[in-house]
N, C-alpha and C positions, 0 to 999 in steps of 0.2 A: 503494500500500500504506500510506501515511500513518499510518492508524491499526492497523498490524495489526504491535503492539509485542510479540508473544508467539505461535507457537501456541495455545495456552490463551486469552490473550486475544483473539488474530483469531477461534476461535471462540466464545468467550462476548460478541464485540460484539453489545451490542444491535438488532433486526432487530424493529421496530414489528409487532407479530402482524395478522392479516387483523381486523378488526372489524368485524362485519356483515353485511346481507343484500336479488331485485326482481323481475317477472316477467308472461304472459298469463292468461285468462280462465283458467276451469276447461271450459269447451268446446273452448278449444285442447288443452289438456293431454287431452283425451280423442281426439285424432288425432294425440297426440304421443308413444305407447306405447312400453316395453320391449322391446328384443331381447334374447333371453335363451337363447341356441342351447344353452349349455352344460347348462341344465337341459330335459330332452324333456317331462318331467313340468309341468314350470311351465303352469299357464294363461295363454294371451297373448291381449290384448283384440283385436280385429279390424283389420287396416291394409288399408284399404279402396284406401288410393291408392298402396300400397309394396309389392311381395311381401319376404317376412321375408328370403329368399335371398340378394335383393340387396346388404342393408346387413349379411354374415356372408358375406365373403371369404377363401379358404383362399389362402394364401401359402407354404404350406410348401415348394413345386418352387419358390418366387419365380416366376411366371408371366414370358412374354414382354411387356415391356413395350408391346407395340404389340396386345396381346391388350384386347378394347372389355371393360372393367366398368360397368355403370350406377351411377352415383352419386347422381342425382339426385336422390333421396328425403334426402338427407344437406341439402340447404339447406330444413331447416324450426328453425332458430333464433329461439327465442323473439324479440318485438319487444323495443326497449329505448327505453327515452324520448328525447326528441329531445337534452334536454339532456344527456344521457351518449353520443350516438352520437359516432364517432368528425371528430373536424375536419380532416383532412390538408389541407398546402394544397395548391392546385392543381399541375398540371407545371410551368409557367412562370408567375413571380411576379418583383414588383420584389425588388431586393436591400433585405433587413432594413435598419429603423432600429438603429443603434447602441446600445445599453445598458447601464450598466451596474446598474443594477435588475433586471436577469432572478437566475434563480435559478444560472446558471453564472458564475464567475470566471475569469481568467486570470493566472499570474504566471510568471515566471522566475527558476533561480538558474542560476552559474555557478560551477565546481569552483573557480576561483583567481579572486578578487578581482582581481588585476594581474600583468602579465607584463613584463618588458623588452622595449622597443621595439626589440630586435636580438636578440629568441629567436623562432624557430618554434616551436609545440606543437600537439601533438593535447590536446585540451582536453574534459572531458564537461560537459553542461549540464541540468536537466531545465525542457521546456516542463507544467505541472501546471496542470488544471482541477480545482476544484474546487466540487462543488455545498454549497448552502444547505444547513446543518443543518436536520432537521426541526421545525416548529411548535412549541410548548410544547404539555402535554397539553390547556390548555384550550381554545388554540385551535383542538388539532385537534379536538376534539369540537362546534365552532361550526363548521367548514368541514368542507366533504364531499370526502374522497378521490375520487380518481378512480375510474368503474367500472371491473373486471375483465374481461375473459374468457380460463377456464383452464379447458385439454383435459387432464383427466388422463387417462396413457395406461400401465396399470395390469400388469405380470405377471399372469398366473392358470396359467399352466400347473403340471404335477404337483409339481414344490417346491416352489410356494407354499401346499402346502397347511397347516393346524392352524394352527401361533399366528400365523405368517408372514400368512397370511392375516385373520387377526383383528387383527395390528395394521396392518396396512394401508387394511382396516374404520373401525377406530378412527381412523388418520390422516384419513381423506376422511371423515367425518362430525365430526371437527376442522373440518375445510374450509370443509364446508356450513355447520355451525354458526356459524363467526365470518363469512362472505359476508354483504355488504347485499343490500338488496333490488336495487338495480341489476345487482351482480355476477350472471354467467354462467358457468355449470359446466358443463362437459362430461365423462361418463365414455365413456373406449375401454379396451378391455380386448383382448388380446391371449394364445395359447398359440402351434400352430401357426398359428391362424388370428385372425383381430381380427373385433370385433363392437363393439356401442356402445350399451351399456345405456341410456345416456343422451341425448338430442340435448342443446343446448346450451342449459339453462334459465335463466331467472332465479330468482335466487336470492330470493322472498318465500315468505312461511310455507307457501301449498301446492308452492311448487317445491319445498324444503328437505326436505317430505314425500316426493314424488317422486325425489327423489337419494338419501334414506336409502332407500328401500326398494330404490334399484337396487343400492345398495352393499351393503344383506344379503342378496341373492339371488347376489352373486358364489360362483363355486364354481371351485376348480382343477383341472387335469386337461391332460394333451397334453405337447410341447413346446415350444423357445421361440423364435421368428421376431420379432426385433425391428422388424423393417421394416413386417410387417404391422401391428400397432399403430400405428406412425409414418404409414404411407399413409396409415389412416382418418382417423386423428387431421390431418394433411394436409387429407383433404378435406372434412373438418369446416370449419376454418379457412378454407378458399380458397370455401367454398361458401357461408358467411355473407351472410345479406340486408343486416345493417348492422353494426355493430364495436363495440365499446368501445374506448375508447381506450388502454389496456394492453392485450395479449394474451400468451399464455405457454401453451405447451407442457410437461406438466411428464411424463418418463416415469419408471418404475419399475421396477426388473426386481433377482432376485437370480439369473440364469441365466449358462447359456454358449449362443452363440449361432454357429455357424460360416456361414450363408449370407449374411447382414446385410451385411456389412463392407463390399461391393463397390457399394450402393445409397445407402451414408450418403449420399455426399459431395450426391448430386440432391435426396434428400431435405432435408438441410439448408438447400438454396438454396432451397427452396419453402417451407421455415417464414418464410424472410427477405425472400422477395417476399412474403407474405403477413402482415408485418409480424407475427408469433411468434417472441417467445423461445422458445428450445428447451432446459430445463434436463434432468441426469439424474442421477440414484441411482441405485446401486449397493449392496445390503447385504447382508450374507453374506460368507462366505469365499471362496464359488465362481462368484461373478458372471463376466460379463467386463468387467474394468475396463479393458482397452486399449481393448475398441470402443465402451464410454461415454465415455473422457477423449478418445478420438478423435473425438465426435459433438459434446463440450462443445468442443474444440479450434476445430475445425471454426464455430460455432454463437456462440462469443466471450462464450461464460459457464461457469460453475463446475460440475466433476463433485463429485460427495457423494459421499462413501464413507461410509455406514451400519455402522457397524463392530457397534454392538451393536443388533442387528432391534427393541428396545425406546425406541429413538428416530429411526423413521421417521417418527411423529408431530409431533416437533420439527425432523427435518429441514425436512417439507413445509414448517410452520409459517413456518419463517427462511425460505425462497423465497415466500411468500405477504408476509412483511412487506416483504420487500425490491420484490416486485412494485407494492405499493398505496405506495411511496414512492416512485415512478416520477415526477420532475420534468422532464427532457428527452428530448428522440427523435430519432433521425436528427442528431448534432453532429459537425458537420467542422470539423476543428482544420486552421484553413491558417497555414505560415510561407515569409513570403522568406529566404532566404539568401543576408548578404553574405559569406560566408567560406564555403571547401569544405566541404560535409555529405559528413562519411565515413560513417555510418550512424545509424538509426535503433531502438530497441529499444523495440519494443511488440507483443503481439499482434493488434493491429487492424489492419484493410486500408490500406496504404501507396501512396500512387502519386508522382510527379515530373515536373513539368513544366519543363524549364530549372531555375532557381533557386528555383523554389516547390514545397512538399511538401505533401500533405493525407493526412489522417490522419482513417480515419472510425470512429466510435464508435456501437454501435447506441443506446445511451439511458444516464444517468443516476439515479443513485438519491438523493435527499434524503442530506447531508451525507459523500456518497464524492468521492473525489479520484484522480484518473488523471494519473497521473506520466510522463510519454514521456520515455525517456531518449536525449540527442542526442549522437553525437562526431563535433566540429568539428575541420579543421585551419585553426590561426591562423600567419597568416604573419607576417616582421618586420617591422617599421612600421619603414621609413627618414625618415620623416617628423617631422612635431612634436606629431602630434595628441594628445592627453592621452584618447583613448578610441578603441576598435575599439568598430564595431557587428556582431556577430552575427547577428542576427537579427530580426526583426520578426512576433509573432503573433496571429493574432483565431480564435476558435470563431464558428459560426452554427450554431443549431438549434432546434429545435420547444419551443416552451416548452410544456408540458402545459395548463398553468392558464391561461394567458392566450390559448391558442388561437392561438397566434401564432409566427412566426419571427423570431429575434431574433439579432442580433449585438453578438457582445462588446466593448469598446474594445478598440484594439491596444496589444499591450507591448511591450517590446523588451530582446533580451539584448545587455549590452554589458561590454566590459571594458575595465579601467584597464590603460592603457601608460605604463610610465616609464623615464626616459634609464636606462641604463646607470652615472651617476656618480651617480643619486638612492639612499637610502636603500631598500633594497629590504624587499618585508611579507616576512615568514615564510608559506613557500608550505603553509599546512597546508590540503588542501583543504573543502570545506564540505561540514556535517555532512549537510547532506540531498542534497546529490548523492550525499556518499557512500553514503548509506543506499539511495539507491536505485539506483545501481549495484548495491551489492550484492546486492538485491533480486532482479536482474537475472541477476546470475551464480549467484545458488544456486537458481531456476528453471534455468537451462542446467544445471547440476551436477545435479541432482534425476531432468533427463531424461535426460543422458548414463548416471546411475549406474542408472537405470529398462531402458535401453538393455541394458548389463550384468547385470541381474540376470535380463532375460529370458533372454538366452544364458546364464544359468549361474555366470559371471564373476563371482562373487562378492566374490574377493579384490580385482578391478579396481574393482567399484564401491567396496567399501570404501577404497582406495584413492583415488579420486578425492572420497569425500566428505570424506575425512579432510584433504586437501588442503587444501579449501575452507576448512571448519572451522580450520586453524590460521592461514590466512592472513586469517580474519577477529580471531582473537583475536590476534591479532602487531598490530593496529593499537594506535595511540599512544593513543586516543577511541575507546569505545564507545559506540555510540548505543543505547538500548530498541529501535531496531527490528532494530541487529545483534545483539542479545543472544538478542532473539528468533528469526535466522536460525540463531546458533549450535544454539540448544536444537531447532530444524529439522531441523538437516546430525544432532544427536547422534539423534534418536528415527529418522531413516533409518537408519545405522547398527545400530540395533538391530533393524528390522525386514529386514535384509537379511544375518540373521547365518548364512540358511543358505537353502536349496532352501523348506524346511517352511515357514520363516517368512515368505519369500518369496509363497509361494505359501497362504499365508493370512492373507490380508490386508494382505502386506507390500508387493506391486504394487501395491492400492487405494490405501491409504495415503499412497504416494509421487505415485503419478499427481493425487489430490486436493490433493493439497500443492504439487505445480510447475502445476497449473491455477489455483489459490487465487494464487497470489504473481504469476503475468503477470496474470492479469485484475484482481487487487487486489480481489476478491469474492469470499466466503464466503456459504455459507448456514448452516453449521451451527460 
């Protein structure tokens, strides 16, 4: 969370906008046609090798999954150049060269400088990666971003109809517009049933034409099956002839959805075998925010809450910048541990082998920082050493730009031991452990009190954020980023003042806010 000194300011951090636009013949594009179910009226050019049926699946009984759909008309994804196709390296590869030139870093702090060599303690630590700030502007305009490819996977059903629908419009021909020509669009759209106006184009001047006219022909109408959207959108991704090297799933929805819930979890594991972020928005009073913060939970990136429908435009936006500032992929954070690891606080996937811990992170963004916070028990040194070692840690992962896997030097956390008759420091712990501790617990607090407000419990949440809240301001040192959890814990509070509030907007809200501070990513 590093930089995210304020509500206000975690959302107005800047988030580099998408710039630019690449694509097939126009002979392609004439076997690459519109699905357009929702309008009967529409003229549709002839698909000689797809019946239309196929690629316009009704989801709304959620079929049995063992039930045969043809998919196959879905892998007709524009070509992409060689030099923007995707590099993964192979299964098995020698272990990375060392570097510390990649665009990721490594360091450590530790809560207490020193301890007496005859105290036991539980002690917190944070192991924090941090990526390269982004280029200056002119070099980024000398070097080419990496290309894109993003499925948007769009509401159309019956509330989305009038403005809802027009700025949503407006948002995806944002999209189009600032996409290079390498970049790859894909539109799915989704009521009860998902269809896909779009296959996955490149983004030069005739595809750009081709995505705007699929995006004015959208029309709303039905219900709202989130899953079927996600399937297509699924196998759009998974059916790709070649990749770009970013990918992203981005959905949108301001509905209620009750059949979904039970499908997320499979759905999410096939965005992630098939190398897709999966982001989601939520805007409106009446979305479902549980089953979007539950897909972003799940998926290990950020839910939006679109509080006012007049900046879904700049939601996308901030997810498009954050995407083409994509520096690493695939970074496993490993550490040995000399001292007992009592736990771990991160939301990325955990595992333990003996004394070593890996910690995987699906990708980095240009100048973010992921803070894992560790608590260690340190035992008493009967000895003489003048230091305990903690710990020992290195990242490996995919460096975008250089096409390569790379490893970090190793750091090491360690702390000062002294006799018992030495001068002892003033144990006032370190400001940036602190900080993200508490980062940490008003995430937990956020969803306990989200927990509460579903049931009703109002006064209990109130209660437990109120909690928090003083026990942050009771500290001796404020830090900007506990100033900023304060003014957090006070704006939950107000949106949890009653049923109504709750339940307009004051769920979103909250959910966006305790997904925002574990994942230490914002879009908006």
């Amino acid at each position: 969370m590093g930089s995210q000194m304020s509500r206000t300011a975690s959302r107005s951090h800047s988030r580099c906008c998408w710039n630019s636009s690449s694509r097939a013949s126009q002979h392609d594009r004439s076997q690459n046609v519109h699905i357009q179910p929702q309008n009967a009226n529409a003229v549709q050019p002839p698909r000689s090798w797809h019946d239309l049926h196929r690629l316009t699946v009704d989801f709304s009984g959620l079929a049995d999954e063992n039930e045969t759909v043809d998919f196959s008309g879905l892998a007709d994804d524009d070509e992409i150049t060689l030099s923007g196709a995707s590099a993964a390296p192979a299964a098995t590869q020698p272990e990375p060269d060392v570097s510390g030139g990649g665009p990721l870093s490594m360091s450590t702090r530790i809560e207490y400088a020193a301890l007496p060599r005859s105290r036991a303690q539980d002690v917190f630590g944070i192991v924090t990666l941090q990526a390269k700030a982004a280029a200056t502007q002119a070099r980024a305009e000398a070097e080419q971003r990496q290309p894109l490819d993003v499925i948007c996977v769009l509401d159309v059903s019956a509330s989305m109809g009038g403005q809802k629908l027009r700025l949503v419009q407006d948002a995806m021909r944002f999209v189009i517009q600032e996409s290079r020509p390498r970049d790859r669009v894909s539109i799915v759209t989704f009521n009860h049933e998902a269809t896909r106006p779009l296959r996955l184009c490149r983004m030069d001047n005739p595809g750009k034409d081709e995505a705007t006219a699929a995006v004015l022909r959208l029309a709303a109408s039905g219900c709202t099956c989130i899953a079927s959207g996600l399937k297509i959108a699924l196998e759009v991704a998974e059916r790709r002839r070649c990749q770009n090297p970013v990918s992203a799933i981005l959905l949108l929805t301001d509905g209620q959805d009750s059949v979904s819930q039970h499908c997320i979890a499979p759905l999410v594991a096939r965005a992630q075998r098939a190398g897709c972020s999966l982001y989601t928005f939520g805007f409106g009073a009446d979305h479902d925010a549980r089953l979007l913060s539950s897909v972003a939970e799940q998926a290990q990136t950020p839910f939006t809450f679109v509080e006012n429908v007049d900046q879904i435009g700049a939601a996308f936006a901030g997810a498009i910048g954050g995407l083409s500032s994509v520096v690493a992929q695939r970074v496993k954070v490993v550490w040995d541990a000399h001292v007992s690891l009592k736990s771990v606080h991160t939301p990325f996937s955990v595992s333990h082998e003996g004394n070593r811990t890996t910690v995987q992170i699906p990708d980095m963004l240009a100048g973010e920082r992921k803070d894992l916070v560790v608590e260690l028990s340190v035992a008493a040194d009967g000895g003489a050493d003048d230091e305990t070692l903690l710990l020992e840690a290195s990242a490996k992962y995919w460096d975008i730009s250089a096409s390569a896997s790379v490893q970090t030097p190793s750091v090491e956390m360690r702390l000062l031991r002294q006799a018992d008759d030495e001068p002892q420091p003033e144990l006032e712990p370190d400001e940036e452990v602190t900080a993200q501790r508490n980062r940490v617990e008003v995430a937990q607090v956020l969803q306990t009190a989200a927990a509460h407000g579903d049931a009703g419990r109002f006064d209990e949440a109130q209660a437990v954020l109120s909690a928090q809240e003083q026990r942050l301001l009771s500290a001796r040192h404020m830090s900007p980023i506990s100033e900023g959890l304060v003014l957090e814990l006070e704006d939950a509070r107000t949106r949890m003042r009653s049923q109504s509030t709750w339940q307009h907007g004051g769920s979103a809200e909250l959910l966006d806010a305790m997904q925002m501070h574990r994942m230490q990513r914002s879009t908006n």
